[in-house]
C-alpha positions in Angstrom: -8.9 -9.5 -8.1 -5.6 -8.7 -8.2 -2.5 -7.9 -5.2 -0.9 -4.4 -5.7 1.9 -3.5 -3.4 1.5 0.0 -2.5 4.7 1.8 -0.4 2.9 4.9 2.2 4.3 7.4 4.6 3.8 6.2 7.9 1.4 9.4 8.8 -1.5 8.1 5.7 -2.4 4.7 7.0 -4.4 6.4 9.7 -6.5 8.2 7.2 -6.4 5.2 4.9 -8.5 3.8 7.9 -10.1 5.9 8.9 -11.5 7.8 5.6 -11.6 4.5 3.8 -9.6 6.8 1.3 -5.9 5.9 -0.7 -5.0 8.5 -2.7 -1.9 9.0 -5.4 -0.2 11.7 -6.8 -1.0 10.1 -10.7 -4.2 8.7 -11.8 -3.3 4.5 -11.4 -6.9 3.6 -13.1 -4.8 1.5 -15.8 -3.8 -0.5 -13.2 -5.9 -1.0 -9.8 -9.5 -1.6 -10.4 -12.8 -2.1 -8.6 -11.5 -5.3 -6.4 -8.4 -5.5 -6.3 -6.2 -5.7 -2.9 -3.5 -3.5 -1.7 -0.9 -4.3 0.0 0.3 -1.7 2.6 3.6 -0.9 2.9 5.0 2.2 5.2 8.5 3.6 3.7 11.3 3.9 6.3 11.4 7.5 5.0 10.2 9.4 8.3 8.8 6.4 9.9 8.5 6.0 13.9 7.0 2.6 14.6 6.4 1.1 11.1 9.0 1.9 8.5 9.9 -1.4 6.5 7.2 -3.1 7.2 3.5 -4.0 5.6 0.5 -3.3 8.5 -2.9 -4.2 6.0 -4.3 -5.1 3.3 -7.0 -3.0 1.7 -9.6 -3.4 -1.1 -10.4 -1.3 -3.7 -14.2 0.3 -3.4 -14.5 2.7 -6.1 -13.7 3.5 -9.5 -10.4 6.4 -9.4 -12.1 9.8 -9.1 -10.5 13.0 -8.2 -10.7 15.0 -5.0 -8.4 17.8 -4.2 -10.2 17.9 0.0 -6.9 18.2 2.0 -7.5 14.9 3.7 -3.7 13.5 4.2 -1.4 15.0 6.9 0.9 16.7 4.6 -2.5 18.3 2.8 -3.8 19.2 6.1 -0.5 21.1 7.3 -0.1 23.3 3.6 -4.1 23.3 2.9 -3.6 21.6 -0.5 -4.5 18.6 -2.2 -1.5 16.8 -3.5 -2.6 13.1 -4.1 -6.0 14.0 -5.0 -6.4 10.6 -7.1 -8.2 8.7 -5.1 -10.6 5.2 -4.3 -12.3 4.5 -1.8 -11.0 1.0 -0.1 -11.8 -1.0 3.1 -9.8 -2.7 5.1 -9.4 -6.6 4.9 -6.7 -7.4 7.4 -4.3 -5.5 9.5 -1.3 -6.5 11.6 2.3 -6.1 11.4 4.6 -8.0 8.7 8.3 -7.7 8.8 8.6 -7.9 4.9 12.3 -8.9 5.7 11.6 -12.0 7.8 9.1 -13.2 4.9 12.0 -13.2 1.8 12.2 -16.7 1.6 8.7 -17.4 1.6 7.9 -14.4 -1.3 8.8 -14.6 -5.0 7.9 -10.9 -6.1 11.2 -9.9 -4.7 13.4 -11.3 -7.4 16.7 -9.8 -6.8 17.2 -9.2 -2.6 20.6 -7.3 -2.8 17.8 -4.8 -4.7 15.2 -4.8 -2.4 14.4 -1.4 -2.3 13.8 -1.3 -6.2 10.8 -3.2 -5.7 9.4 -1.6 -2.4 9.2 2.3 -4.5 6.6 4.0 -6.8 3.2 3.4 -7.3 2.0 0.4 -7.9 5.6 -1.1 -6.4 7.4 -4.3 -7.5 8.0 -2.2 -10.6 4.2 -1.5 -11.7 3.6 -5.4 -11.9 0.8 -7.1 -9.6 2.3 -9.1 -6.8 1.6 -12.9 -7.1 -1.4 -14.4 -5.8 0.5 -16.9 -3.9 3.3 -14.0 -2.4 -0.1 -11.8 -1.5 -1.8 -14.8 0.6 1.6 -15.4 2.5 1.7 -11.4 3.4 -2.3 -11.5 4.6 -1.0 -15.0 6.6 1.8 -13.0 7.8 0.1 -9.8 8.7 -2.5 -12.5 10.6 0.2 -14.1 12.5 -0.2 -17.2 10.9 3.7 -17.8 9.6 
């Protein structure tokens, strides 16, 4: 099992949820496998209530398979599969984690002046798992626990 950190719009983690669906743009089968965890991060890019901040951690179901069913909001509205790379995942925890009020309790983020080099692209922290140690403080976080 390994920790991926995986940035969202705000608008997918209700389908992540509900569908038991993450989907990507690019195939990522040479790096999440059957097991592993992601970690849920919502961009700031067009976020209301979430933006900057990880709400769950998810794990991986299924093997990568492709499915071009509109199932995300910006599929529904144009009628067109865009990340149509997908697994099938289930939800292990959700909650809310300020990412910024757990930097001095994570290691992934080497360089914080960066930050946002590390929260981009899929898989994040610049295609390298996140840390066993950083991904139990994030589910202790997301549980209120810190």
């Amino acid at each position: 099992m390994t920790y991926w950190l995986i940035p969202i719009q705000e608008d997918m983690w209700d389908v992540i949820l509900t569908q038991g669906v993450y989907g990507y743009k690019s195939n990522l089968k040479d790096y999440i496998k059957v097991g592993d965890k992601l970690i849920i991060y919502v961009s700031k890019y067009y976020a209301k209530i979430y933006g900057g901040k990880i709400v769950g951690v998810v794990r991986v179901t299924s093997d990568w398979y492709v499915d071009e069913t509109p199932v995300f909001p910006e599929e529904t509205v144009r009628n067109k599969g865009f990340y149509i790379y997908r697994v099938k995942v289930e939800p292990e925890i959700t909650g809310v984690c300020d990412i910024k009020a757990i930097l001095d309790k994570i290691h992934f983020i080497e360089d914080t002046a960066q930050m946002a080099k590390y929260l981009r692209n899929a898989p994040a922290n610049l295609k390298r798992p996140i840390p066993d140690d950083d991904g139990h403080t994030i589910e202790k976080c997301l549980k209120g626990e810190l």
